[in-house]
C-alpha positions in Angstrom: -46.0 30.2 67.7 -44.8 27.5 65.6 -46.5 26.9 61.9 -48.0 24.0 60.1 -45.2 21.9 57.5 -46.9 22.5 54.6 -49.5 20.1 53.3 -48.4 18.3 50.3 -44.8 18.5 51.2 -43.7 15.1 52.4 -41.9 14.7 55.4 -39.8 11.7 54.4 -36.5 12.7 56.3 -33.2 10.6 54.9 -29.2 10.8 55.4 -29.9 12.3 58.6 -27.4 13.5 61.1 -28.0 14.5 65.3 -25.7 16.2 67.2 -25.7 18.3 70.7 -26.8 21.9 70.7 -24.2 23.9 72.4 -25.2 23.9 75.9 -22.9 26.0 78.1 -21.0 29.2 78.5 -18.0 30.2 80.5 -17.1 33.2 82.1 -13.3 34.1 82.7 -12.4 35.9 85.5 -9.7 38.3 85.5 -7.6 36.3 87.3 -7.4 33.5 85.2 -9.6 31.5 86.7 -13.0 30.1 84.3 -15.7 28.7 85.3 -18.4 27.1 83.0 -22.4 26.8 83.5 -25.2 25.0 81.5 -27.5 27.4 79.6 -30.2 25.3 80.1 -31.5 21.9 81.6 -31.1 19.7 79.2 -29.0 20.2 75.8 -31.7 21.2 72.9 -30.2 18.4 69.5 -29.3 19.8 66.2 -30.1 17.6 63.1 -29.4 17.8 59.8 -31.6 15.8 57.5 -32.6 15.4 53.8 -36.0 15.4 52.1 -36.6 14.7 48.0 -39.1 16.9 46.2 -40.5 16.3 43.0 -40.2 19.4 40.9 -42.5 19.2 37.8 -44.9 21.4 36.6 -46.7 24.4 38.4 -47.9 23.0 41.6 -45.1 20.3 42.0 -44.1 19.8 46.0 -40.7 22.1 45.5 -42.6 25.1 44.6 -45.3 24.8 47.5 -42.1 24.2 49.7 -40.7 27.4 48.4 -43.8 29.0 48.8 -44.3 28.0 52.5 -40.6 29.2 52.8 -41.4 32.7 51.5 -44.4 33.3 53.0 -45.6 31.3 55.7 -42.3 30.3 57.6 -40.8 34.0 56.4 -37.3 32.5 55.2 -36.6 30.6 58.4 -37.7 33.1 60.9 -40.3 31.5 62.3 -40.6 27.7 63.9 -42.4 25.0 62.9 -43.8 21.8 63.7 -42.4 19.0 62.3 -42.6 14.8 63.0 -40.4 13.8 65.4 -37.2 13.1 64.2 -36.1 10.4 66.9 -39.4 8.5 67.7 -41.0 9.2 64.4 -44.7 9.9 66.3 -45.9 13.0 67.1 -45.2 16.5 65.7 -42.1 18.4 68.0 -41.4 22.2 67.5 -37.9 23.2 65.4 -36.8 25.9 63.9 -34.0 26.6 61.3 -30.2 26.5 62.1 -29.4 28.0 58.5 -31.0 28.6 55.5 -32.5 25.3 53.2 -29.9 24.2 50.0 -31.2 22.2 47.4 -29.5 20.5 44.5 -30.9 18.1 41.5 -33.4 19.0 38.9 -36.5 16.7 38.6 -36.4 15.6 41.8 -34.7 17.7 44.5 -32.7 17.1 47.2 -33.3 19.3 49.8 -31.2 19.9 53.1 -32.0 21.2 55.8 -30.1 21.9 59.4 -32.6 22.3 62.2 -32.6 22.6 66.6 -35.4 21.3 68.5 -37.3 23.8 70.7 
């Protein structure tokens, strides 16, 4: 079951980046021969996307990220619903590709590199 973004984390995705999930497998035969099949239906897309965070003082919107992270989302283990990252409407399912990065001080840049469920 996917989990809530956390509330006072804005969702103000920038710089982002789509691709195509890797959608098929192929099986070699022992003679030679290979033949490739589609894993699923339809390819699942891979984004990468960044989001700023103000990071100031005790409560600031990094820290409740990181807390969310840690303990809610359990470092990436879990799937979460997030705004839809083509249409902009509606909340879609995604979970994590990789763990987040972050760089900056006051206000932090942070990357992320998600699939669509």
């Amino acid at each position: 079951m996917a989990v809530s973004w956390p509330s006072g984390v804005n969702t103000n995705a920038y710089g982002m980046d789509i691709g195509g999930g890797d959608n098929v497998t192929s099986v070699e035969f022992e003679s030679g021969k290979a033949r490739t099949y589609l894993k699923n239906s339809a390819p699942k897309r891979v984004f990468s996307f960044i989001i700023e965070m103000e990071d100031v003082g005790t409560p600031s919107e990094y820290r409740v990220f990181l807390s969310w992270w840690n303990n809610t989302l359990l470092s990436g283990a879990l799937s979460f619903l997030f705004p839809n990252l083509i249409t902009h409407s509606g909340l879609i399912e995604y979970r994590m590709t990789q763990t987040y990065s972050s760089s900056r001080k006051k206000n932090k840049e942070v990357k992320f590199s998600v699939e669509e469920m």
